[in-house]
PDB file of N, CA, C and O in Angstrom:
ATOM      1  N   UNK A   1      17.205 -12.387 -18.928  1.00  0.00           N
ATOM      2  CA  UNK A   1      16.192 -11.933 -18.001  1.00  0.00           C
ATOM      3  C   UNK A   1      15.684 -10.569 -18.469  1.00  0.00           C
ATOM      4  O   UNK A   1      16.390  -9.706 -18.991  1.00  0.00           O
ATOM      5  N   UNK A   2      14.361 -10.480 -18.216  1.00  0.00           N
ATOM      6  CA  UNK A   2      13.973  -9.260 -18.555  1.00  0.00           C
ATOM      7  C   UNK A   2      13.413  -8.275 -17.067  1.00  0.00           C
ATOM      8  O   UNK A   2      13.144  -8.949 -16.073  1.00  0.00           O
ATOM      9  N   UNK A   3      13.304  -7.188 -16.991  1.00  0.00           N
ATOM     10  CA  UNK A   3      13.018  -5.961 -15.928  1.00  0.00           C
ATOM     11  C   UNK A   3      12.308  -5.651 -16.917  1.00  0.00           C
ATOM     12  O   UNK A   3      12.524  -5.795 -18.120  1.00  0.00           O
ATOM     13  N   UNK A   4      10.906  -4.945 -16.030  1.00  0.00           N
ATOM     14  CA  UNK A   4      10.190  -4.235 -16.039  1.00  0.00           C
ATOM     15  C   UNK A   4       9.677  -3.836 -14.657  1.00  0.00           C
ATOM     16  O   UNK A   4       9.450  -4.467 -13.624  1.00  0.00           O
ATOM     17  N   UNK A   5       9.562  -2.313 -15.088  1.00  0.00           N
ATOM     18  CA  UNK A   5       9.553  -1.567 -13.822  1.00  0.00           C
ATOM     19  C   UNK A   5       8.283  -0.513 -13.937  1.00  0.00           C
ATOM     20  O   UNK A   5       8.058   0.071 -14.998  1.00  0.00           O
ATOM     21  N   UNK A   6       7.502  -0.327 -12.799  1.00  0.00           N
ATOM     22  CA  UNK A   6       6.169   0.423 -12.882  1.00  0.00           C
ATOM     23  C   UNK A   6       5.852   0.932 -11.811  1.00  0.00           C
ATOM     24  O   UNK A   6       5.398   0.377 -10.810  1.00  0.00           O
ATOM     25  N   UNK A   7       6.164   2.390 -12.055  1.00  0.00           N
ATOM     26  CA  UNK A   7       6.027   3.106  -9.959  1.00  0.00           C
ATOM     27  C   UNK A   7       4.285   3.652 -10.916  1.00  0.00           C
ATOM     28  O   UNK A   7       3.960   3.757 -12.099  1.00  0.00           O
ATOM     29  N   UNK A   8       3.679   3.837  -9.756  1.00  0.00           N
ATOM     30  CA  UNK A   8       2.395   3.991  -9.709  1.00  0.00           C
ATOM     31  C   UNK A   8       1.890   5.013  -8.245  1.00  0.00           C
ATOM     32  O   UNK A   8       2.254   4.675  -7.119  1.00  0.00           O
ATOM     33  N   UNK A   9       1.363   5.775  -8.386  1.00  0.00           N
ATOM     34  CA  UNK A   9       1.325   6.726  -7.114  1.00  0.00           C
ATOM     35  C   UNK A   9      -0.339   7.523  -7.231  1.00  0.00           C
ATOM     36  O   UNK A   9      -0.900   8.014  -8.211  1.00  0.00           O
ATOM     37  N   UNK A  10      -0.749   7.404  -5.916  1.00  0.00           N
ATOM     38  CA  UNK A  10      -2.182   8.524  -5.384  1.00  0.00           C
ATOM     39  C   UNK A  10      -2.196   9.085  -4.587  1.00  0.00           C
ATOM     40  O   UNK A  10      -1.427   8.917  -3.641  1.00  0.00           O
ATOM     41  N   UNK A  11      -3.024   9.924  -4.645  1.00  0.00           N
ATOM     42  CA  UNK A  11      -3.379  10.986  -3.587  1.00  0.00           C
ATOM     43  C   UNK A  11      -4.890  10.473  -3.275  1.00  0.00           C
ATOM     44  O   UNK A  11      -5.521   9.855  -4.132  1.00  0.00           O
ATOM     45  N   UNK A  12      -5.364  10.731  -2.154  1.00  0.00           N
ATOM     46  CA  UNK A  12      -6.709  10.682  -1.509  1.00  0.00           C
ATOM     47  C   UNK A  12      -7.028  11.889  -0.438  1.00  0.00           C
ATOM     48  O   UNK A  12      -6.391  12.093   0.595  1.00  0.00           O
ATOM     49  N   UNK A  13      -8.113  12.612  -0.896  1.00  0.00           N
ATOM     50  CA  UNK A  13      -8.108  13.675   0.043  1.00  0.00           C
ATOM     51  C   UNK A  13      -9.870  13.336   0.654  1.00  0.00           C
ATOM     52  O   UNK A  13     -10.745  13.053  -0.164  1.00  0.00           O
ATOM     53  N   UNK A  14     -10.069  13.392   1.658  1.00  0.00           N
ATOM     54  CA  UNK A  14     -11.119  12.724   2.703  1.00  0.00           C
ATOM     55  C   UNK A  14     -11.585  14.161   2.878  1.00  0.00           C
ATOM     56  O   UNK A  14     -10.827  15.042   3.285  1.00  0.00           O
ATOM     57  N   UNK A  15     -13.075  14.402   2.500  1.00  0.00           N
ATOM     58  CA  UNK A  15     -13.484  16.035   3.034  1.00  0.00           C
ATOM     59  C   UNK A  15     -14.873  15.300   4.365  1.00  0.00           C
ATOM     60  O   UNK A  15     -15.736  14.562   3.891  1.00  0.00           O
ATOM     61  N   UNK A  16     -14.899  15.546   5.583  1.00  0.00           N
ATOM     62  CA  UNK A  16     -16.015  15.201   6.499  1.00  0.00           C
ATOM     63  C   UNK A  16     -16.796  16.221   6.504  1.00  0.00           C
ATOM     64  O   UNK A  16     -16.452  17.197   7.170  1.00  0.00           O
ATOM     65  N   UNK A  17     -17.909  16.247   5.841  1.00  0.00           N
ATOM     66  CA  UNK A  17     -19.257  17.358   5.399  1.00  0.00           C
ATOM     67  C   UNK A  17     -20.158  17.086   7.114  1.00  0.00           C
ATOM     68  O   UNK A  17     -20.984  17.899   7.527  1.00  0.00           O
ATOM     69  N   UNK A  18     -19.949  16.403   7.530  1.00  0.00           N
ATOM     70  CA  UNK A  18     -20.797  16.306   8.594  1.00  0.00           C
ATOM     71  C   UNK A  18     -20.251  17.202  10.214  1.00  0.00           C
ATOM     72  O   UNK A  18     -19.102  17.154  10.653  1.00  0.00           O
ATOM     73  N   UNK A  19     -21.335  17.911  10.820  1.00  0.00           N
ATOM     74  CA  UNK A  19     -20.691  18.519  12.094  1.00  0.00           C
ATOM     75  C   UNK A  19     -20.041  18.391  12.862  1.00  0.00           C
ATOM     76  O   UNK A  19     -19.557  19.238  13.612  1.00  0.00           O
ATOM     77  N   UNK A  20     -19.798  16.489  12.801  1.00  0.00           N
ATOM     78  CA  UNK A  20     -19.247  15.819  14.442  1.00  0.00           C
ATOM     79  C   UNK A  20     -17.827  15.526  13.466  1.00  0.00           C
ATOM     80  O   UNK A  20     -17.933  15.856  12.285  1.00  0.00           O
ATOM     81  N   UNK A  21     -16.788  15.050  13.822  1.00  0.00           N
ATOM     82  CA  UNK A  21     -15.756  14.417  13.639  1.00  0.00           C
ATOM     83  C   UNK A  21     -15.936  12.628  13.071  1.00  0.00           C
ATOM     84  O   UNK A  21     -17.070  12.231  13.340  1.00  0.00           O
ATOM     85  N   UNK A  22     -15.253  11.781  12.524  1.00  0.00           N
ATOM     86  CA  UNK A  22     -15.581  11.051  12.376  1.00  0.00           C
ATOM     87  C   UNK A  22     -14.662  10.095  13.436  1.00  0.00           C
ATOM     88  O   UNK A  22     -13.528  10.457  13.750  1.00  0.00           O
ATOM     89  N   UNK A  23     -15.117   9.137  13.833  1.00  0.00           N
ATOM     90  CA  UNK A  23     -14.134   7.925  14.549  1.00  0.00           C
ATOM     91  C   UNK A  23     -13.738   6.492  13.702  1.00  0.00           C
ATOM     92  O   UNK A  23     -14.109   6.186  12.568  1.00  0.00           O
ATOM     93  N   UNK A  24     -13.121   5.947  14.354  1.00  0.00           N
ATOM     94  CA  UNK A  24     -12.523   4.960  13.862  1.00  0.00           C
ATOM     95  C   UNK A  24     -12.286   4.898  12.581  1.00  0.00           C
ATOM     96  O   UNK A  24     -12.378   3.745  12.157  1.00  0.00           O
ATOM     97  N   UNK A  25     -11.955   5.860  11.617  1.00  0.00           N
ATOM     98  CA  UNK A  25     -11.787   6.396  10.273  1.00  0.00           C
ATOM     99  C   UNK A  25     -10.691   5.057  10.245  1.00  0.00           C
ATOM    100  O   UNK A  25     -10.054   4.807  11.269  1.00  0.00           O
ATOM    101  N   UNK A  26     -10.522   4.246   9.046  1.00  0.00           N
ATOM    102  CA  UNK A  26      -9.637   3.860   8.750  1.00  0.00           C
ATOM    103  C   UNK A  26      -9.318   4.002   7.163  1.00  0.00           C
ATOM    104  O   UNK A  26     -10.279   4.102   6.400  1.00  0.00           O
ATOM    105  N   UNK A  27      -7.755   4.017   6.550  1.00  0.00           N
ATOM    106  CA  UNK A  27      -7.614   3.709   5.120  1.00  0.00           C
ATOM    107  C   UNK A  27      -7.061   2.298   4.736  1.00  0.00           C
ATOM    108  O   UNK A  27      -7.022   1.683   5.801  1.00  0.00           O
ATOM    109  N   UNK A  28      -6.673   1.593   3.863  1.00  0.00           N
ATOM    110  CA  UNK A  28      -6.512   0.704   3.648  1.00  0.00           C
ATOM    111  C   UNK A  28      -5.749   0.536   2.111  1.00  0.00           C
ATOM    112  O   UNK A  28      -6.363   0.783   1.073  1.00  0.00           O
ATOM    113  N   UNK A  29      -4.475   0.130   2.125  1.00  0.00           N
ATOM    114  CA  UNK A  29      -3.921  -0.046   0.773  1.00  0.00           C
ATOM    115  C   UNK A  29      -3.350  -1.139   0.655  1.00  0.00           C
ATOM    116  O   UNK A  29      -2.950  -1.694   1.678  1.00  0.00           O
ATOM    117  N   UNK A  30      -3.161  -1.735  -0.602  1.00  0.00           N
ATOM    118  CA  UNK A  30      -2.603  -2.906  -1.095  1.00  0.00           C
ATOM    119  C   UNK A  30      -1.480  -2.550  -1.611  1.00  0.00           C
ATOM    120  O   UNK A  30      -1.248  -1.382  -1.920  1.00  0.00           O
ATOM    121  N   UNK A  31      -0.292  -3.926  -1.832  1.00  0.00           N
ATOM    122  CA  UNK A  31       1.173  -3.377  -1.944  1.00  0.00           C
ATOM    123  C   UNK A  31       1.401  -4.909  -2.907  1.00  0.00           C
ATOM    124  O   UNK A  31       1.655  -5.967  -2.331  1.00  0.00           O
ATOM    125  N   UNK A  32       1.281  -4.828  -4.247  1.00  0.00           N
ATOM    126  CA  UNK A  32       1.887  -6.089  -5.017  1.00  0.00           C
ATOM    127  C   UNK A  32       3.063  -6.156  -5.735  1.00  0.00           C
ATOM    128  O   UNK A  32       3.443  -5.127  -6.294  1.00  0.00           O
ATOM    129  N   UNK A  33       3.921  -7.494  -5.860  1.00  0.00           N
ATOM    130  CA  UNK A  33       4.974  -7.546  -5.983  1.00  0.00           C
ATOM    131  C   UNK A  33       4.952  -8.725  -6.818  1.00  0.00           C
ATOM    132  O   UNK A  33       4.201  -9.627  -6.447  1.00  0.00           O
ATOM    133  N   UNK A  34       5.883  -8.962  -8.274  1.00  0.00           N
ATOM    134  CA  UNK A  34       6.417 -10.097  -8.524  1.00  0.00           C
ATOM    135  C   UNK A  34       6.884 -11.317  -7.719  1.00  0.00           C
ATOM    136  O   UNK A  34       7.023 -10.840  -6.593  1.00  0.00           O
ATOM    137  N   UNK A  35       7.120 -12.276  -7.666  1.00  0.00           N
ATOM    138  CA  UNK A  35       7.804 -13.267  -6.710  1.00  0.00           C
ATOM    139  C   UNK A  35       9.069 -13.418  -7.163  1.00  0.00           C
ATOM    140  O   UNK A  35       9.617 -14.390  -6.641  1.00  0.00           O
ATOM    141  N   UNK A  36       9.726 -12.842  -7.916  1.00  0.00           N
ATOM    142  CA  UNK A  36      11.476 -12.188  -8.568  1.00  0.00           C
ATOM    143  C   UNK A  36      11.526 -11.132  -7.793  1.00  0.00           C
ATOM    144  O   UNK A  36      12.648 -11.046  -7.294  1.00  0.00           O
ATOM    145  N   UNK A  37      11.012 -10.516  -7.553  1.00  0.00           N
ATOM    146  CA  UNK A  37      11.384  -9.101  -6.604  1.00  0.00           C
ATOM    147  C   UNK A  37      11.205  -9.334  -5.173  1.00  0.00           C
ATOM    148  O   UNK A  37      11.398  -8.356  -4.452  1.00  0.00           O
ATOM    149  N   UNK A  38      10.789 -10.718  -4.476  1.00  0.00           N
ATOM    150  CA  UNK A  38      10.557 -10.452  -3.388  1.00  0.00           C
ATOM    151  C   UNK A  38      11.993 -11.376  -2.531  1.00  0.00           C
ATOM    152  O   UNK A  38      12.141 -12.572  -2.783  1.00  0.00           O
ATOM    153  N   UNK A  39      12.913 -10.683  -1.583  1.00  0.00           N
ATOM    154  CA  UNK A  39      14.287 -11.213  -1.298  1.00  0.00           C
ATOM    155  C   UNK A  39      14.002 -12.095   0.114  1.00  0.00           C
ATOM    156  O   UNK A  39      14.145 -11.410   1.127  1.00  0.00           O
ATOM    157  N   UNK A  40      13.674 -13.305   0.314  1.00  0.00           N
ATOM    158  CA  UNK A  40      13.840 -13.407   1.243  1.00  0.00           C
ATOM    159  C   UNK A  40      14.785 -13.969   2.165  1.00  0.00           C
ATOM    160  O   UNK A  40      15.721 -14.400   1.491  1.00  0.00           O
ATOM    161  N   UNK A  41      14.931 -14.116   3.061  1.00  0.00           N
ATOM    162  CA  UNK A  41      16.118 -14.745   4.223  1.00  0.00           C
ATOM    163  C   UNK A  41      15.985 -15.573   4.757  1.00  0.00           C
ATOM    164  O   UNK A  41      14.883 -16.054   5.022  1.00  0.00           O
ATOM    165  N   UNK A  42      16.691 -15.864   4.978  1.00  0.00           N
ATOM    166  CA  UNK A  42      16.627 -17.188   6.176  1.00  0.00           C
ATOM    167  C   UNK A  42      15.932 -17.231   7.049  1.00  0.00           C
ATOM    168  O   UNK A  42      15.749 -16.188   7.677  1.00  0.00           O
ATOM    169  N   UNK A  43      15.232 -18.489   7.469  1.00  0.00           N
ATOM    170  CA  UNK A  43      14.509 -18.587   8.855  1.00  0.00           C
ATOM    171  C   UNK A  43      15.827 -19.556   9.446  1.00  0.00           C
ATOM    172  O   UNK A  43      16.485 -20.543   9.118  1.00  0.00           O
ATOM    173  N   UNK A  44      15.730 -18.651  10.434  1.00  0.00           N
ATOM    174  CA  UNK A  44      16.869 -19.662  11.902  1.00  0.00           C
ATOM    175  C   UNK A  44      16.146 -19.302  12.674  1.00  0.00           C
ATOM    176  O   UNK A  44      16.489 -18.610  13.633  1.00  0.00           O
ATOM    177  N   UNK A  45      15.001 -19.670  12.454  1.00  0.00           N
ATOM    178  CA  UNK A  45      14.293 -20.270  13.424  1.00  0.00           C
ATOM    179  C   UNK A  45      14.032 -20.393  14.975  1.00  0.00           C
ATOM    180  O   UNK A  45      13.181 -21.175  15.397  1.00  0.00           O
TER     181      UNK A  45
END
């Protein structure tokens, strides 16, 4: 079997140029994984 391993990391800095505040601001990230790395358990259902 072989491992390979890859940490990966960001920063995001949000500047609001406008007078009012912003609403419902949301961020959004994705999270991928091999299907060897992923452990799962039992369903009992």
């Amino acid at each position: 079997m072989t491992i390979t391993e890859e940490k990966w990391g960001y920063n995001v800095t949000l500047t609001n140029k406008s007078p009012r505040p912003l609403e419902k601001l949301r961020a959004e990230y994705r999270l991928f994984a091999t299907v060897d790395s992923i452990h799962v358990g039992e369903n009992r259902g």
